[in-house]
C-alpha positions in Angstrom: 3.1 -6.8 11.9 5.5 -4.3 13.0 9.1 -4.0 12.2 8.3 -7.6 10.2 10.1 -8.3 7.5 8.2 -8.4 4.0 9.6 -10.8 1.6 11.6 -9.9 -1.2 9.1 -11.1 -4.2 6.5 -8.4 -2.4 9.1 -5.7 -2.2 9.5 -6.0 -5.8 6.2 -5.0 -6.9 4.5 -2.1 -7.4 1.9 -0.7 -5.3 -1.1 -1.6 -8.3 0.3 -4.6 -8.5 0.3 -5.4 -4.7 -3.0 -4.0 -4.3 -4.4 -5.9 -7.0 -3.2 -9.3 -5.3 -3.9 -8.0 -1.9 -7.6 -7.5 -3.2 -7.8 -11.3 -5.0 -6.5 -13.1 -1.6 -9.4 -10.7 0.1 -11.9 -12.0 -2.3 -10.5 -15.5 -1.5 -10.7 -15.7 1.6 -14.6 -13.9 1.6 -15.6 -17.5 -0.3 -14.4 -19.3 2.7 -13.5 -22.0 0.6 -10.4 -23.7 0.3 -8.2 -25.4 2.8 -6.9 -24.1 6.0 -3.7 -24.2 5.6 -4.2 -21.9 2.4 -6.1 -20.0 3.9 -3.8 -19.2 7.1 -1.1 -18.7 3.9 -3.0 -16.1 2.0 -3.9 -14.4 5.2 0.3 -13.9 5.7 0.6 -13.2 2.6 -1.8 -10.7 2.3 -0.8 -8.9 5.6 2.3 -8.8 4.0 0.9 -6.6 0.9 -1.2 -4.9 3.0 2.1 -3.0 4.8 4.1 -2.8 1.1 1.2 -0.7 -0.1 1.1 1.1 3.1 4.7 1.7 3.1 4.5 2.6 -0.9 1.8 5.2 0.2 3.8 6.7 3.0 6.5 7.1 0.8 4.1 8.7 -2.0 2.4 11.3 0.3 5.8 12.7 1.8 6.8 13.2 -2.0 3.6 15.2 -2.3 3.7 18.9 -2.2 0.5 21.2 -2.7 0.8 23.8 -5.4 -0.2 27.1 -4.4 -1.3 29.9 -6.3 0.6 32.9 -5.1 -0.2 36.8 -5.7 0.8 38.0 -8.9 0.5 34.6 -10.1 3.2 32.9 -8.8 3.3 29.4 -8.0 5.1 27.9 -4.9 4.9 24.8 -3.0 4.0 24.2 -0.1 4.6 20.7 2.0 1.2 19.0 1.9 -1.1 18.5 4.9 -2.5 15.6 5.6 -4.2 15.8 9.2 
């Protein structure tokens, strides 16, 4: 799904709210009820969601920076690492 463009209505939400979706097509789709055509949908769909959160995480973890204690009791920050 690389470089593909998400749709506008996804971009809007929130990663809790994308998440949350993301995990109700999942449990959908488990059932394997439903048509195909849905189903195929959903899947899109949720692929979709699936990078928004990813991209919504990215974006979180490069805003993180680890707090460190320094001596004398001075704080500083430090960029996080992740590897």
């Amino acid at each position: 799904m690389a470089e593909e463009k998400i749709p506008a209505d996804i971009k809007k939400l929130s990663f809790e709210d994308a998440l949350s979706e993301l995990e109700d097509i999942v449990r959908e789709l488990e059932t394997g009820r439903g048509a195909l055509d849905d189903a195929i949908n959903a899947y899109a769909r949720g692929a979709h969601l699936k990078s928004h959160c990813e991209a919504k995480l990215k974006d979180a973890q490069s805003k993180i920076d680890k707090i460190v204690v320094g001596s004398g009791g001075a704080l500083d920050t430090e960029p996080a690492n992740y590897e």
